[in-house]
C-alpha positions in Angstrom: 0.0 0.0 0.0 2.4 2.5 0.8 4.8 1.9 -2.4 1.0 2.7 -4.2 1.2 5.6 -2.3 4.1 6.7 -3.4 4.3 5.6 -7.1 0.4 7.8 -6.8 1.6 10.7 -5.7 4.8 11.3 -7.8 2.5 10.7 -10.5 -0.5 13.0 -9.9 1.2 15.6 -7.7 3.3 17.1 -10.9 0.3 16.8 -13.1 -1.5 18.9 -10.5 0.8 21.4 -10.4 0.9 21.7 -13.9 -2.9 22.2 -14.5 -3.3 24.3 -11.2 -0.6 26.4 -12.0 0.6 25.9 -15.5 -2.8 26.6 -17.2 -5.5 29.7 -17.2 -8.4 30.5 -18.8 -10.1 27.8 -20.5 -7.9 25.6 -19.9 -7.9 25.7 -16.6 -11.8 25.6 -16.4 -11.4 22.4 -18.2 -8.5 21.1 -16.0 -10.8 21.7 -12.8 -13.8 20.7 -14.5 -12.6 17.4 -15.1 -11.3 16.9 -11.6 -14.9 18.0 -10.4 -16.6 15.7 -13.4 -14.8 12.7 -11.6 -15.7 13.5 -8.3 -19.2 13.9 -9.2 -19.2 10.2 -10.5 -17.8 9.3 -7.0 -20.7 11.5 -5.6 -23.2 9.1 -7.3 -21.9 6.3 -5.9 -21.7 7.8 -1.8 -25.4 8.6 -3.2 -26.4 4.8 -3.4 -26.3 4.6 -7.0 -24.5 1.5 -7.2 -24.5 0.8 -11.1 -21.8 2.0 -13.4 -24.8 3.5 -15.7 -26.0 5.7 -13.1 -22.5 7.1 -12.0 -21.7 8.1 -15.6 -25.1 9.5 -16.4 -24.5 11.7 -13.4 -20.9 12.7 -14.2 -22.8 13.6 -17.9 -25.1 15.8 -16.5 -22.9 16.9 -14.1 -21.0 18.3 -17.3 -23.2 19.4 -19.3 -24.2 22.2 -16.5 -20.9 23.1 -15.9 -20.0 23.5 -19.4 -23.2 25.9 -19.6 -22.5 27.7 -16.9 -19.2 28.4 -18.6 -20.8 29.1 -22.0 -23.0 31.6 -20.2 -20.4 33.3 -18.3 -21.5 32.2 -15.1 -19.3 29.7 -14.2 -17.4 32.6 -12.6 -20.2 34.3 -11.0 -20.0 35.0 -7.2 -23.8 34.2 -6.7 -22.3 30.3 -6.9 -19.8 30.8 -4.0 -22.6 32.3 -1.7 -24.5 29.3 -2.4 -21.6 27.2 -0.6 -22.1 29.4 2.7 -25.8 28.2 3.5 -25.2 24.9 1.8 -22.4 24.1 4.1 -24.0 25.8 7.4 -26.6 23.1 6.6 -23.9 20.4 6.3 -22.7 21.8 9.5 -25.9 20.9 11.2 -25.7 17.1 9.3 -22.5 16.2 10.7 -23.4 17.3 14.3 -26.5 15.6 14.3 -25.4 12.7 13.0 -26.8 10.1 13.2 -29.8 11.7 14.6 -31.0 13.6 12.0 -30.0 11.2 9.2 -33.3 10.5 7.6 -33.6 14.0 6.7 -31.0 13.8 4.3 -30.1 10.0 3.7 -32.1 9.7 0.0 -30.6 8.8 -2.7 -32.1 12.3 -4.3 -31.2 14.0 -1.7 -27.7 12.9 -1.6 -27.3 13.9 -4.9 -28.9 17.0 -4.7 -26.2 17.9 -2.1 -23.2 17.6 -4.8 -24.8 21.1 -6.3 -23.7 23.1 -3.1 -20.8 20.9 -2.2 -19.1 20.6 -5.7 -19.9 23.4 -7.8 -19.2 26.5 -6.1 -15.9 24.2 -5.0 -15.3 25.2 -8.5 -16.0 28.4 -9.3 -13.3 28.8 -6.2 -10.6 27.4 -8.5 -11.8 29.7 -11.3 -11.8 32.7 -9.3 -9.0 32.3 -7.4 -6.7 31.6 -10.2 -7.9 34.1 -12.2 -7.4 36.7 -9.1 -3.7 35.7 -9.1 -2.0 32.1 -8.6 -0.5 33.0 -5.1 -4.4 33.0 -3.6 -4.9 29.6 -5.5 -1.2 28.4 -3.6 -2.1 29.7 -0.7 -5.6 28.4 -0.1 -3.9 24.8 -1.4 -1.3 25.3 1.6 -3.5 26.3 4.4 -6.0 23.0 4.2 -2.1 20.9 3.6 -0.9 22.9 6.4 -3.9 22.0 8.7 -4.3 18.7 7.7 -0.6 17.9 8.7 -0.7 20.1 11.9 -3.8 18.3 12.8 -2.2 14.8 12.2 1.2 15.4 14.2 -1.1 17.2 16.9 -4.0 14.6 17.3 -1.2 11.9 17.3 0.8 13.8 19.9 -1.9 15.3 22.2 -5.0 13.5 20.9 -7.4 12.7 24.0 -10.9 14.6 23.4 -12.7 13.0 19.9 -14.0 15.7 17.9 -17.0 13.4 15.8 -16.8 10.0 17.6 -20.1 8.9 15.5 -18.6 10.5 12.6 -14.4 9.8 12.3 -13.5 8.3 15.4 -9.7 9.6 14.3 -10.3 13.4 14.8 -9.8 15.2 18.1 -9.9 18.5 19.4 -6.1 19.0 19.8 -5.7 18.0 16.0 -7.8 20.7 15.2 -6.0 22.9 17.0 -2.6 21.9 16.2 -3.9 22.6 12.5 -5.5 25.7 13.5 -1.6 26.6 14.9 0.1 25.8 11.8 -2.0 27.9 9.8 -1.2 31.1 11.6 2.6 30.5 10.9 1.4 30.0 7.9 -0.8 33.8 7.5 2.4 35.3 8.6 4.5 33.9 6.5 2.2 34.7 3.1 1.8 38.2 4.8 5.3 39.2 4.9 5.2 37.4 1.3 2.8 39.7 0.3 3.7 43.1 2.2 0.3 43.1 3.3 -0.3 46.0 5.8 -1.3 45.3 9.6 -5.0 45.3 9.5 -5.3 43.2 6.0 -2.5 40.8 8.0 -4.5 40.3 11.2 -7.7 40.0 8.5 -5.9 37.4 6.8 -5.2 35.7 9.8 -8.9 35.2 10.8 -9.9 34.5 7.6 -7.0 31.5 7.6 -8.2 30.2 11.4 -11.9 30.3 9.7 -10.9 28.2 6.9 -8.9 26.0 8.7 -12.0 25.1 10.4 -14.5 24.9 7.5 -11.8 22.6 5.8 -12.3 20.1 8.5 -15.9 20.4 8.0 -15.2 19.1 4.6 -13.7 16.1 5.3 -15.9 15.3 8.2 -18.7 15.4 5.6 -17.1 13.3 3.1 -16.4 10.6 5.9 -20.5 10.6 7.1 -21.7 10.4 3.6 -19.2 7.2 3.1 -20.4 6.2 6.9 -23.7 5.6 5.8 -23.1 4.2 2.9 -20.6 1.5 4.3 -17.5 1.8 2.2 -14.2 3.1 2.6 -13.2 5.6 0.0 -15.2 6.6 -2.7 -13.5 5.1 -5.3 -10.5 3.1 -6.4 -9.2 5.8 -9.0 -6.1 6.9 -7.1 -4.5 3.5 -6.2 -3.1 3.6 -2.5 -5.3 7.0 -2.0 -9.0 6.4 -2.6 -10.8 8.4 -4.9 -11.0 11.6 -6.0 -13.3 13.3 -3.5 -10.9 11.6 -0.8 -8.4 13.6 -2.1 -10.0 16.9 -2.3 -12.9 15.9 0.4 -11.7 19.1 2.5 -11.0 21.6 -0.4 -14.4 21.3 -1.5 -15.3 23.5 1.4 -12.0 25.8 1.6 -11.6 26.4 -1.7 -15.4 28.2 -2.1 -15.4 29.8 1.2 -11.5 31.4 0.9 -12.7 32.8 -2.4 -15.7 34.3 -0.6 -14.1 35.3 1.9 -10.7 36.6 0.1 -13.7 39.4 -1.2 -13.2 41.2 1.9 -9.2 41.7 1.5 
């Protein structure tokens, strides 16, 4: 498993680079697009849409409205990122009533329908952010790395209080706040980068502690929706790694909510 791991990532991490950072325009939009076209086939499949048919019918129509939002000149509209702040305020209340409240979500429909707030505004992020300059793009990419790794090193050191016990009995406070630690280093760091003033600095630094949190929000929803429907990653497209939404499980909600939130500096 871990030589899969390995062989993966020095395969996929300089093609990401390259598409995240080596393309614009259109070409980026299709780059993402694709990325978000395979996750929604995973989507299907956390939906309880078993057969192959219904998972590429999905990614299909998954397509086809992203390629006319792009055709229409929405696909870089703000209106899609605000849709990600009540759609994952309502996720929010999912994963803390879990398992509670599970039968108000737990269709197959419904499943599904959540993919529209969860993936889409994810990538009208990307599009936004790349077009406002590539260092937002790196930056958002290295805070959720940043926290995920704090997190790990932290929970692992410190770990005693479970953060979602019914959810991913892994995750503990102190990993969140490890992550939460690591980020501010980080703020500071792209500050100084940047020469941003005081008060855009100590904005940026609340913004960063806000998405470090909304990031582990994303994966804890991933994990539920897999929870409930009894598997362990959402696909097998990324040997050693999972699938595609395992990989970018958290992103889905920094990416849209940075880009939001990167409004106000």
């Amino acid at each position: 498993m871990l030589k899969q791991r390995i062989l993966t990532a020095l395969v996929l991490i300089p093609i990401a680079l390259w598409g995240l950072f080596g393309l614009s325009g259109g070409a980026f939009a299709l780059f993402t697009g694709a990325i978000v076209v395979l996750a929604a086939w995973e989507w299907a499949n956390l939906a309880g849409h078993v057969s192959f048919r219904s998972q590429v019918v999905w990614a299909l129509v998954f397509a086809a409205i992203m390629l006319s939002l792009w055709l229409t000149g929405l696909a870089h509209s703000v209106w899609l990122l605000g849709l990600a702040a009540p759609g994952w305020l309502l996720n929010l209340y999912w994963v803390l009533s879990y398992p509670e409240r599970q039968l108000q979500w737990s269709g197959r429909w419904r499943r599904m329908l959540m993919s529209a707030w969860v993936l889409l505004p994810c990538w009208t992020g990307f599009l936004l952010l790349r077009q406002s300059g590539a260092e937002w793009l790196l930056y958002v990419l290295l805070l959720v790395w940043t926290a995920d790794t704090g997190a790990y090193f932290a929970g692992r050191a410190f770990g005693r209080r479970k953060l979602a016990p019914q959810v991913s009995p892994g995750k503990s406070w102190e990993g969140v706040w490890g992550g939460m630690l690591a980020t501010v280093v980080l703020a500071v760091a792209f500050a100084v980068w940047q020469k941003l003033g005081l008060a855009a600095s100590l904005l940026l630094i609340v913004i960063t502690l806000v998405i470090a949190l909304i990031s582990v929000l994303g994966d804890l929803f991933e994990s539920m929706l897999k929870r409930v429907r009894g598997i362990k990653d959402s696909s097998a497209l990324l040997p050693g790694h999972g699938g595609v939404l395992d990989r970018i499980d958290s992103l889905t909600a920094a990416v849209p909510m940075f880009a939001l939130l990167r409004l106000l500096l």
